[in-house]
N, C-alpha and C positions, 0 to 999 in steps of 0.2 A: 547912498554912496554913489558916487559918479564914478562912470565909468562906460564905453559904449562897445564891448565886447567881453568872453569870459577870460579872453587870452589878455588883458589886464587884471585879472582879480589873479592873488597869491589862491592858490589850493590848497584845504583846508586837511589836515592829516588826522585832526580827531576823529568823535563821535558827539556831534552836540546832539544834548536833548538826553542822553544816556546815562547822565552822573551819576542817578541809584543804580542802574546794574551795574556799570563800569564799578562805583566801588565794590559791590558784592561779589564780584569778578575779582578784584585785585585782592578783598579779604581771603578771598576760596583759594587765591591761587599761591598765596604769600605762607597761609597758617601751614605749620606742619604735624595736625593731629590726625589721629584717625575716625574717621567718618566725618571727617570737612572738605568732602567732593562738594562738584557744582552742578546745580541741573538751571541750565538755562532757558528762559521760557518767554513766549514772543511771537509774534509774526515772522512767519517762513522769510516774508520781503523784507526784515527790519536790520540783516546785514548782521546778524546777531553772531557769526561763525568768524566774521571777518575780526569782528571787533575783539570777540574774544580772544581769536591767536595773538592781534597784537599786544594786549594785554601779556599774554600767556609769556609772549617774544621777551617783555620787559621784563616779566618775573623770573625767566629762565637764568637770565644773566646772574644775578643772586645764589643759586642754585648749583650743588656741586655735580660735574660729571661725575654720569653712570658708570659704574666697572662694566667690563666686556662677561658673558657667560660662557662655559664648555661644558661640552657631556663627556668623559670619556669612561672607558670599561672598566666594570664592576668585575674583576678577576676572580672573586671570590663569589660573588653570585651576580651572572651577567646579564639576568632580568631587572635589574635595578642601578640601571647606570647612574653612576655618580658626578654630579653639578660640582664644578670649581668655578670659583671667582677668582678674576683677575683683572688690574687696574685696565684703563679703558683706554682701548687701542693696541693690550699687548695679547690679545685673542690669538689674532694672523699671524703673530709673531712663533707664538709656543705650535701653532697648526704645524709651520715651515719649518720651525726645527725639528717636531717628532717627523712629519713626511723627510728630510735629509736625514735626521738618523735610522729609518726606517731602509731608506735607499743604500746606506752605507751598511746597513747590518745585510741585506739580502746579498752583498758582495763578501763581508767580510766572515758570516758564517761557513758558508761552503768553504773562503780558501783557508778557515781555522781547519777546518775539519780535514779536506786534501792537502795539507801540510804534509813535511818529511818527521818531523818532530809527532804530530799526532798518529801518523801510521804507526810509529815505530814502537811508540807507548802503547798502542793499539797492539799489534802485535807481539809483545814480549807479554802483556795481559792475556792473549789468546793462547800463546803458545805456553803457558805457565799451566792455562787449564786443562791445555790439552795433553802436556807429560802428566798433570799427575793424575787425570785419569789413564793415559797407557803405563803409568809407572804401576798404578794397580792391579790394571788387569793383565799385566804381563808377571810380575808374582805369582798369582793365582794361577794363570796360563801353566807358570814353569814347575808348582805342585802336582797343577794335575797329570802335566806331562811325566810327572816322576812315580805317578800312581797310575801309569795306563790309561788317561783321560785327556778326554780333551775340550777345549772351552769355545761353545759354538753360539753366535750372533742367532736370535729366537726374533720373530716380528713382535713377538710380544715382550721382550726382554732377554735374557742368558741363561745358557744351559749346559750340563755337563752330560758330557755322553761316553764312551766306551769307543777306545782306538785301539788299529791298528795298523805297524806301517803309517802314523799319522793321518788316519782317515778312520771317519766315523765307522765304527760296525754296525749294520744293519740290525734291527729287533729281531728277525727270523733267526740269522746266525748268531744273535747271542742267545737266543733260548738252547740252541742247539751246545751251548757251554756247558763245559760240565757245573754241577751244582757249589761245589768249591768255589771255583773258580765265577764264576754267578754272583756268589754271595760277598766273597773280597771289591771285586769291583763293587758294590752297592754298596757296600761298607766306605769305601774309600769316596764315592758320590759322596754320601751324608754326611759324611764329616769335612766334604771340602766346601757342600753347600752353606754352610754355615757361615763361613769364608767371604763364598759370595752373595748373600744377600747383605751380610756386612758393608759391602764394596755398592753394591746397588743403591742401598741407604742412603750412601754418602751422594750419592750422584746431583740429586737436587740442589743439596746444600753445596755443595762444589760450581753447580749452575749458578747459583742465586749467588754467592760469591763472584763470579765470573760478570754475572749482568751490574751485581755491586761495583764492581772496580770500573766495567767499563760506561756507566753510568757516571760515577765520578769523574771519570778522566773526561768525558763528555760535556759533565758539570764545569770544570774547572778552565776543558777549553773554552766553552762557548763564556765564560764570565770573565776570562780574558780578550777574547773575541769581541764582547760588547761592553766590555768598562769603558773602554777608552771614549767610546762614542756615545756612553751616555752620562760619563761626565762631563764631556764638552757641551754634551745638550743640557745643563744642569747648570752651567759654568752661567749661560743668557740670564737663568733664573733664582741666580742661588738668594735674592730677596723674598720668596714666593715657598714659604714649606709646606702648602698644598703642592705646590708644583713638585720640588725635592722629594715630598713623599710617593705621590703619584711615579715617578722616573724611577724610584727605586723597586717598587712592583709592578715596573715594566720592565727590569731587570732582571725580579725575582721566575717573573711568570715568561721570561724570556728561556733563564737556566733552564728552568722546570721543566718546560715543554720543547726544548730546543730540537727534539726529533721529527716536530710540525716543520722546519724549516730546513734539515739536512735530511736528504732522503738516504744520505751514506753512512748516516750515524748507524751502525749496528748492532742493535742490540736494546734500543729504545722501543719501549712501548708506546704505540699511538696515543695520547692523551686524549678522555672523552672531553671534547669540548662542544659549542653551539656550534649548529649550524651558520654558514656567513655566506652571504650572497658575494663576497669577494674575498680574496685571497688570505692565507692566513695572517698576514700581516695585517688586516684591514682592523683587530680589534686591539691595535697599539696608537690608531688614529686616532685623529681629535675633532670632535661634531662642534664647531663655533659656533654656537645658537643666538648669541646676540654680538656685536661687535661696536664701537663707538669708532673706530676706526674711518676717515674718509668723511666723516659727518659734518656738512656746514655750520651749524650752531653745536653748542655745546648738552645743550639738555632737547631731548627729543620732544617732537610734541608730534604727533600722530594719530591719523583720522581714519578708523574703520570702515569703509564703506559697505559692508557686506559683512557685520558680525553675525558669524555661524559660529557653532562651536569650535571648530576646532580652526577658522581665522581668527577665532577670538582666544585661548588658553592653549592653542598649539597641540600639533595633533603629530601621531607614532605613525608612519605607510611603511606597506608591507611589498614584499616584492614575492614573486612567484618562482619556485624554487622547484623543479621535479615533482610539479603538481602539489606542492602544498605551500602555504603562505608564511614568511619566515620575518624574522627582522631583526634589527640590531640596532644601538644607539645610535649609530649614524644617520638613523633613518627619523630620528627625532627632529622635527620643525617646529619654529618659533610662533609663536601667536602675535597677536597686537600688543596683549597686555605684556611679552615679555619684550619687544621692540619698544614699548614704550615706558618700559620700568625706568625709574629714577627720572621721568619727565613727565608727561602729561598726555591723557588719549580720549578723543575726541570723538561720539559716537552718539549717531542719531538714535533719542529715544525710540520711534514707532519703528525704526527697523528691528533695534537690540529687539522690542517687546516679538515681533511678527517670526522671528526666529528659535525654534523650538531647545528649550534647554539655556539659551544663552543668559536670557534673564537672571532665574536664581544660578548660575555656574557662575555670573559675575559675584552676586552676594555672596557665594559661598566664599572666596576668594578672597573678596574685601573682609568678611567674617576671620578668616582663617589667618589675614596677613601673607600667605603665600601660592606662590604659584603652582597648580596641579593641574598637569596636563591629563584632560578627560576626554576617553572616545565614546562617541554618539553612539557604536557600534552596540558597546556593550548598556547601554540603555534600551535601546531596541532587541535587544538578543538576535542580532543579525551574525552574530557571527562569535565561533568559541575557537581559536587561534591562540596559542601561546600570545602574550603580547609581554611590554614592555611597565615596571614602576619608576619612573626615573626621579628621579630627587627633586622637593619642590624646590623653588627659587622665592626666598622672602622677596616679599612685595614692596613696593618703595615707589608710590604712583599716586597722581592726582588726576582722578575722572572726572569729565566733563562729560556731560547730557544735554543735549539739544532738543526741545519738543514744542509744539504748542503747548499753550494752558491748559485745554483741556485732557490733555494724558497727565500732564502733573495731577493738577486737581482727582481725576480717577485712580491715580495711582495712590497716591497719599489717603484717598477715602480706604481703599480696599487692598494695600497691603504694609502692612504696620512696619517693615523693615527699610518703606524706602527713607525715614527720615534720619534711619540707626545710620546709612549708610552717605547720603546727599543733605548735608544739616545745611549748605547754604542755597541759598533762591536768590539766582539775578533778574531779574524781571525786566527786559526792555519796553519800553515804550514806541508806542504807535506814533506816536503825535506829541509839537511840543507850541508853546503858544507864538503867536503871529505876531510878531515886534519888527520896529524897524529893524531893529539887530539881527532880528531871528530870520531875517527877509535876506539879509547881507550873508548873512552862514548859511543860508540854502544856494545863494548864488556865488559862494566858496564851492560847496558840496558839487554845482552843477558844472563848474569849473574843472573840481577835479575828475569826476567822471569823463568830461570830455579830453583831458590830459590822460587819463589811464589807459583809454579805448583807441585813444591815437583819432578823435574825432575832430570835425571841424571848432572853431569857436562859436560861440552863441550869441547875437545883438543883446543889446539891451532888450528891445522889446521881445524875443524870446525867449528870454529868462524871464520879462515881465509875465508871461503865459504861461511858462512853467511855477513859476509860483503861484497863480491862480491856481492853475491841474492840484499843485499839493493841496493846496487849503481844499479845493472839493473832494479831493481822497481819502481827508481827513474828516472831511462832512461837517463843516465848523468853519464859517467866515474868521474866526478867531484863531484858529490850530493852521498847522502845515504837517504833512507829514512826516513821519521817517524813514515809510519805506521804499529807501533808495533804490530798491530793483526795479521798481514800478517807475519810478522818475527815468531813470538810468533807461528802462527799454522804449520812454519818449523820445528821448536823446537822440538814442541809435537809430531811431526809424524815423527821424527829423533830419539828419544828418543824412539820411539815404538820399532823402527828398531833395535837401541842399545840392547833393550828388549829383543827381538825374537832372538838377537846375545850371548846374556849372558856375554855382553861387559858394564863393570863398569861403562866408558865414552862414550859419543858421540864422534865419530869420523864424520871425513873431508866423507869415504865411509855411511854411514848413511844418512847426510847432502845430498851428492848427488842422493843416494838413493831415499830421500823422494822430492824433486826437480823432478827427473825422473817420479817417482809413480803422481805427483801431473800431470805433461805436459800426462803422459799415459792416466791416467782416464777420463782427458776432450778434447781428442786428436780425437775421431772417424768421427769427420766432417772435419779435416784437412787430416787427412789419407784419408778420400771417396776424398775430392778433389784431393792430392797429385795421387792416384792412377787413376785418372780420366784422368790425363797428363800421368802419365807413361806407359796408355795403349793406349795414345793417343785419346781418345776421346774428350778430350781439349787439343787444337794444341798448344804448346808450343816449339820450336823450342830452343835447345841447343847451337845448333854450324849451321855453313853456315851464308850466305848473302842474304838479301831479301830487295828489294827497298821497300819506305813505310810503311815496318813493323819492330814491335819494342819491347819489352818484357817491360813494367810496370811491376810497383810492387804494389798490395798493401795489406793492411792489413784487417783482420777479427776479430770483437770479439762479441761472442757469450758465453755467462753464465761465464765471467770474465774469459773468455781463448784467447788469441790473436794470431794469426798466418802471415803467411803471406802467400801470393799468388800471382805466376806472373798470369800476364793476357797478351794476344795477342793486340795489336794495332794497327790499319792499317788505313793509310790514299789513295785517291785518288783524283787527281788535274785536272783541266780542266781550258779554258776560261773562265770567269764568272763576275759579278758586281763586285765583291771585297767582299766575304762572305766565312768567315768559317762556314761551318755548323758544329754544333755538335749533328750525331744521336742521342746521349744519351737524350739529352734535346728534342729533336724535337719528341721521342717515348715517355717524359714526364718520365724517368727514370736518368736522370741526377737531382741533386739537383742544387740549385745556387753557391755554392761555385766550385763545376767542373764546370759551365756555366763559372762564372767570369775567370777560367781560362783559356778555350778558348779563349775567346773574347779578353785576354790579347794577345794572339797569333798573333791575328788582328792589335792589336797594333805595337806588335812587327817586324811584317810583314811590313807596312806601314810605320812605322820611318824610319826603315835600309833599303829598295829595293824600296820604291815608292815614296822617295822625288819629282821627278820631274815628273813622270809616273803615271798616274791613277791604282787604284787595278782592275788590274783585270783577278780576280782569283777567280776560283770558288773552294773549298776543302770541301770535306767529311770526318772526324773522325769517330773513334768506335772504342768502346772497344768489340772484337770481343767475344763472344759466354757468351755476359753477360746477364744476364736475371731479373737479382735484379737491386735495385737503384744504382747509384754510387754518391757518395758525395766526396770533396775536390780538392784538387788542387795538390795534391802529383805528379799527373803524367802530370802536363801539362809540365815539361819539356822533356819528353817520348813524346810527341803527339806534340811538334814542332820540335824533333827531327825526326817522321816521316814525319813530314811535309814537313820539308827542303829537306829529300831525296826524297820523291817526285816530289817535284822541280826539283830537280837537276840529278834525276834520277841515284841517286846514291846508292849502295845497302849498310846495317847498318849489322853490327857484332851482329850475335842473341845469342853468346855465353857471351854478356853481358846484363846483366837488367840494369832497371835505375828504379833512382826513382829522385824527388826535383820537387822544382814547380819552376816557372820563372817568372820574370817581364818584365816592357815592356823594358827593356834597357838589357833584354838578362842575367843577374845576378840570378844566381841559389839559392834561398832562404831553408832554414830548413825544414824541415816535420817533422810529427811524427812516431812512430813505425818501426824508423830505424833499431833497430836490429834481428823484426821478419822478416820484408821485407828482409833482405841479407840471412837470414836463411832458409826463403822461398823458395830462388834461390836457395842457396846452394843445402838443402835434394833433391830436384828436379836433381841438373846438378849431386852429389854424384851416385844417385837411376841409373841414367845413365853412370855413369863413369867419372870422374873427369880428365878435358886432361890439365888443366896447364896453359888456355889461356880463361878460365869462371872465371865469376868475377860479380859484381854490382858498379854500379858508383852513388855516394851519393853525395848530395852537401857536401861543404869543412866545411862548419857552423857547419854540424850532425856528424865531426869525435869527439866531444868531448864526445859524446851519445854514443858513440860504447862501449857496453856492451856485447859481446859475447858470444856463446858458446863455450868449449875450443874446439872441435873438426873444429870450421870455423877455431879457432884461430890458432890451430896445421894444417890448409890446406893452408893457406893462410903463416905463415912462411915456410911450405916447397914449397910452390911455385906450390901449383895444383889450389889455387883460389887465388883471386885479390878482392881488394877494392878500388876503383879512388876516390879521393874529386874531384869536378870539382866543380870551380868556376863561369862559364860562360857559355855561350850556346857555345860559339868559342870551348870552351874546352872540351865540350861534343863531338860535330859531328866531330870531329878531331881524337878523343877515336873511333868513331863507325863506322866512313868509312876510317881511315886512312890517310886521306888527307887533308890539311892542310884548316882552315876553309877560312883563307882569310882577310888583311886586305885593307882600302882604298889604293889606289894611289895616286899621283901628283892631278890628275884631278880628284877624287874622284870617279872611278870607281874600283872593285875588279877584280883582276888579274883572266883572265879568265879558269885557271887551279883550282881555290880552290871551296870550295863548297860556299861560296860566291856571286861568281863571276858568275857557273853556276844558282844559284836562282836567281839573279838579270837578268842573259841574260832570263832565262824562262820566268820570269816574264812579260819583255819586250815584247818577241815575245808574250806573251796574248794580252798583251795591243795594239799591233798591228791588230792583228785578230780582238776584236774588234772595232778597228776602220776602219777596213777594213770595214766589217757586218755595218756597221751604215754608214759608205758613200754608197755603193749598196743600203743599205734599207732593205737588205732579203740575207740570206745564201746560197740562187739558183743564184741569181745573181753575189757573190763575184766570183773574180778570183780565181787560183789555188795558195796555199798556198807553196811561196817557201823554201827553207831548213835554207834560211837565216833567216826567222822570229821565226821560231823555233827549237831550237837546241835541 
């Protein structure tokens, strides 16, 4: 495609290279069953978040708005506030009408209650109770006034006592009565008494009448008081019979308790209600816990960053009340999952898993179909507080999961419900193949990154470099990659460079510029090594011939910087059972995958040289002056190749490294980090002098991977370094001792000039020795070992 800038190419809005996740994505996101969430899996770098929401953006559109949610009070038991649904956007609306009929009742109760009308009702109810208690006790009064008594107020109730002249007579002076006269009076007490405990009786039921009536007249104002205003709040919602019903037992529990809000009303009992951190009006409010209201798109889609519990299923806080902890529905907060009901929420797997509880409180959820708001508190026993059950909220949500591969794959091994709950798998890709076309949509891609970031434009030939950078990112002359973050921060730190240049466009010098800067900055542990050999303190051997020893190659990455590094290898052969040893493993610094490919060595030993022969060879391996673990299998073709010369005592060309692993039929297999391993060598034999005849020999599978730096690439066309594919192990020691490796004969033995031929004869004369050793019985007793058994 022609073109000499990126501010000519249109910018590219897909995701090439993505079509299997992208549909897996758009199935996950389109199905509406249960347990068809999404866990997305990929490279951190592969844009995988981005791509999704756009996806996500298209499906929403399809997708009916969410209702808005409210909590408001449970009047009947106010630990268990009750969840109303309502169409979405009319949350804030029913909030603003109960706060105005709230404001209008705090006005309009007092002036029901300080009325002329309610006083006066008030009053003819008070003064009603209060004749016909003095209508009684003045009867009574005027009996006993006609019996010589008189009716006296007691602290502890009424009493009849003996007058005279209207005045109580003293106990002294009435003993001093004559006994007649003594007994008449006492006679006329007991029989008026009768009278009045009759009258006393009544007294209760005359109260409780009394608080009846003005109870009622209290009832009847305040339901006059607040009709009016709560059927104009009723009027906004009369499509909504959760709404209707809820206003009417805000009406009911208005009546009922109407002495919480007039302190004049007289004669109202306090009703026990909860404690409220604010005023009594506060539990006629309304808690909007989710609203659609104000919302740019229509269906949400939302990103957890920090799922904890209670940012994840919404959490009850408590407030601090006269030293104890108190709370009330209003105190009820939304979580992610209820912010994002009815759309979609967004949440990195390795955080959800790092956070304690959140993990199974999601499954529970997805299990259950609804919302249940869970405090961490009480999983800990940190705390025994009255708290709050508030209503769940059905669920109505599409999860998405973000992780690498390897928490999928771990998850799916060892917990059986994540498939009940995530049945789809999008899988992005790293990498997609190297086409001219695929070449044109990287320099779309680079295009647009430079449009998004507000960067300069990019030459041609900087783009030509950034498409190289992909293909070696991707570790595949053939592949480019995908992950655009890593392209994307060339860009920016090309563009700086451009900057500091006062150069309009990014150029091809920039590009390499910031490439250089990037390999400098995280380079001082490759330099301490590199310099480690070039003063010789780690024996790496350039040029010459040494039996047994052999230059491996391998690789380093440490803080996402990759290097390579020969390493020394030396083997040492004797008679023995038939046992490779490998120090590495045997010091517990080998992992298993370098174990396995020793042992394949054994293998390989035993098919080709000891058909008919017992093994019996005793070899030592090591990778000389290693002090860390070693893991893989990269250099077990390296460490049969010093193996063989040891056999065969033949010495190997150290002005070539190696790298590839091997099987047991001798076939040189792929590795990874081919092009730092050649690079490794190179800076190493360069640092020394470059004589024409150094070089790395790769299996033939990894020359598709050669991604170079130009400077190998400009050594190796002029002929000062070499790169060998070698297919087979024949074609390795053939490379490194010059001599040809060797095939069978007629009689199936190897011609005793190749190296072949000389392992097979070694071998033999082992296998001799000890069968010598095992007829004597002891090593004192064998004969002297002639030259024929060991060559």
């Amino acid at each position: 495609m022609a073109f000499t800038s990126t501010a000519e190419l249109e910018p590219i809005d897909g995701f090439p290279g993505q079509e299997r996740a992208l549909d897996a994505v758009r199935f996950g996101s389109s199905i509406n069953k249960p347990g068809f969430n999404l866990f997305v899996i990929g490279s951190t770098a592969a844009r995988m978040q981005r791509s999704v929401e756009t996806m996500l953006q298209s499906a929403a559109a399809d997708r009916a708005v969410p209702p808005d949610w409210i909590y408001v009070n449970n009047f009947v038991d106010p630990h268990k506030p009750v969840a109303i649904r309502l169409p979405a956007g009319r949350a804030p609306h029913f909030r603003a009408a109960i706060h105005d009929l709230i404001e209008d009742l705090k006005a309009a109760l007092p002036g029901a209650f300080a009325s002329e009308d309610y006083q006066t009702r008030r009053g003819a109810i008070d003064e009603a109770f209060h004749k016909k208690q003095a209508d009684a006790f003045s009867e009574l009064r005027e009996k006993a006034e006609k019996k010589g008594l008189i009716l006296v107020r007691m602290p502890l109730g009424f009493a009849l006592a003996p007058a005279q002249r209207g005045e109580v007579v003293a106990p002294e002076e009435f003993h001093k009565w004559d006994e007649a006269k003594r007994r008449e009076v006492e006679e006329s007490i007991q029989s008026l008494e009768m009278e009045l405990e009759h009258v006393v009786r009544q007294l209760p039921s005359w109260e409780k009448a009394h608080r009846d009536e003005t109870r009622k007249l209290n009832r009847d104002t305040a339901n006059l008081a607040v009709g009016q205003s709560i059927d104009e709040a009723k009027t906004g919602f009369a499509d909504l019979p959760e709404i209707a019903a809820h206003l009417e037992m805000v009406r009911a529990d208005l009546v009922e308790n109407v002495g919480m809000f007039v302190t004049k009303a007289e004669g109202e009992e306090s009703p026990a209600i909860d404690a409220s951190p604010g005023g009594p009006f506060d539990r006629y409010e309304v808690n909007v816990l989710v609203t659609q209201e104000g919302r740019a798109r229509a269906v949400p889609i939302i990103e957890e960053l920090h799922p904890t519990l209670g940012n994840l299923t919404g959490r009850v806080e408590y407030l601090s009340l006269q030293g104890a902890l108190v709370t009330n529905f209003r105190l009820i907060k939304a979580g992610a999952i209820h912010r994002a009901n009815g759309g979609y929420l967004l949440l990195d797997a390795r955080n959800l898993l790092l956070e304690p509880f959140s993990w199974t409180a999601l499954k529970r959820i997805l299990k259950r179909g609804e919302i249940v708001i869970e405090d961490v508190n009480r999983f800990l026993g940190l705390t025994s507080t009255v708290t709050l059950e508030p209503d769940p909220i059905p669920l109505d949500l599409k999860i998405v999961l973000f992780g690498d591969r390897l928490i999928y794959y771990l998850l799916f091994a060892y917990d059986p419900e994540l498939i009940e709950h995530f049945k789809v798998l999008a899988d992005f890709e790293d990498e997609f193949d190297r086409t001219s076309e695929s070449e044109v949509v990287l320099a779309r891609l680079v295009a647009s990154v430079a449009r998004d970031d507000a960067l300069r434009p990019l030459d041609r030939e900087a783009v030509s470099l950034v498409i190289e950078h992909a293909a070696r990112l991707a570790d595949h002359s053939g592949k480019l990659t995908l992950l655009i973050d890593q392209i994307r921060d060339l860009i920016v730190e090309a563009d700086f460079r451009a900057a500091e240049a006062s150069r309009p466009e990014v150029s091809r010098q920039d590009v390499q510029g910031a490439l250089d800067e990037q390999v400098r900055r995280a380079s001082r542990l490759r330099d301490r090594s590199r310099e480690a050999i070039l003063q010789d303190v780690a024996f790496i051997d350039t040029a010459g011939l040494r039996v047994g020893q052999i230059n491996g190659l391998s690789v380093i990455e440490l803080g996402g910087f990759c290097f390579g590094r020969p390493t020394r290898i030396t083997c040492r052969v004797r008679p023995g059972s038939g046992h490779v040893i490998d120090i590495e493993r045997e010091a517990k610094l080998g992992g298993p995958l370098h174990s396995k490919g020793v042992l394949i060595l054994s293998g390989f030993l035993a098919g080709r040289y000891a058909t008919d022969t017992p093994m019996s060879l005793y070899a030592s391996l090591v990778f000389e002056q290693s002090y860390g673990s070693v893991e893989g299998d990269s250099a077990s073709s390296a460490e049969l190749y010093a193996l063989l010369s040891a056999l065969a005592e033949v010495p190997l060309r150290q002005d070539i490294a190696v790298t590839g692993s091997v099987n047991q039929h001798g076939e040189i297999q792929a590795i990874g980090g081919v092009n730092e391993k050649i690079e490794g060598f190179f800076d190493i034999c360069r640092a020394r002098g470059l004589t024409g005849t150094q070089g790395v020999a790769i299996p033939k599978a990894n020359v598709q991977h050669l991604m170079l730096r130009q400077d190998v690439i400009d050594a190796c066309a002029e002929g000062r370094f070499a790169i060998y594919p070698i297919a087979t192990s024949d074609d390795g020691i053939a490379l490194l001792t010059g001599r040809p490796a060797g095939e069978h004969t007629i009689d199936q033995a190897y011609c005793e000039d190749t190296i072949n031929g000389m392992v097979e004869r070694r071998l033999r004369g082992f296998a001799n020795i000890r069968q010598r050793f095992g007829e004597m019985g002891s090593p004192a007793s064998a004969p002297p070992i002639s030259q024929n058994d060991v060559p």
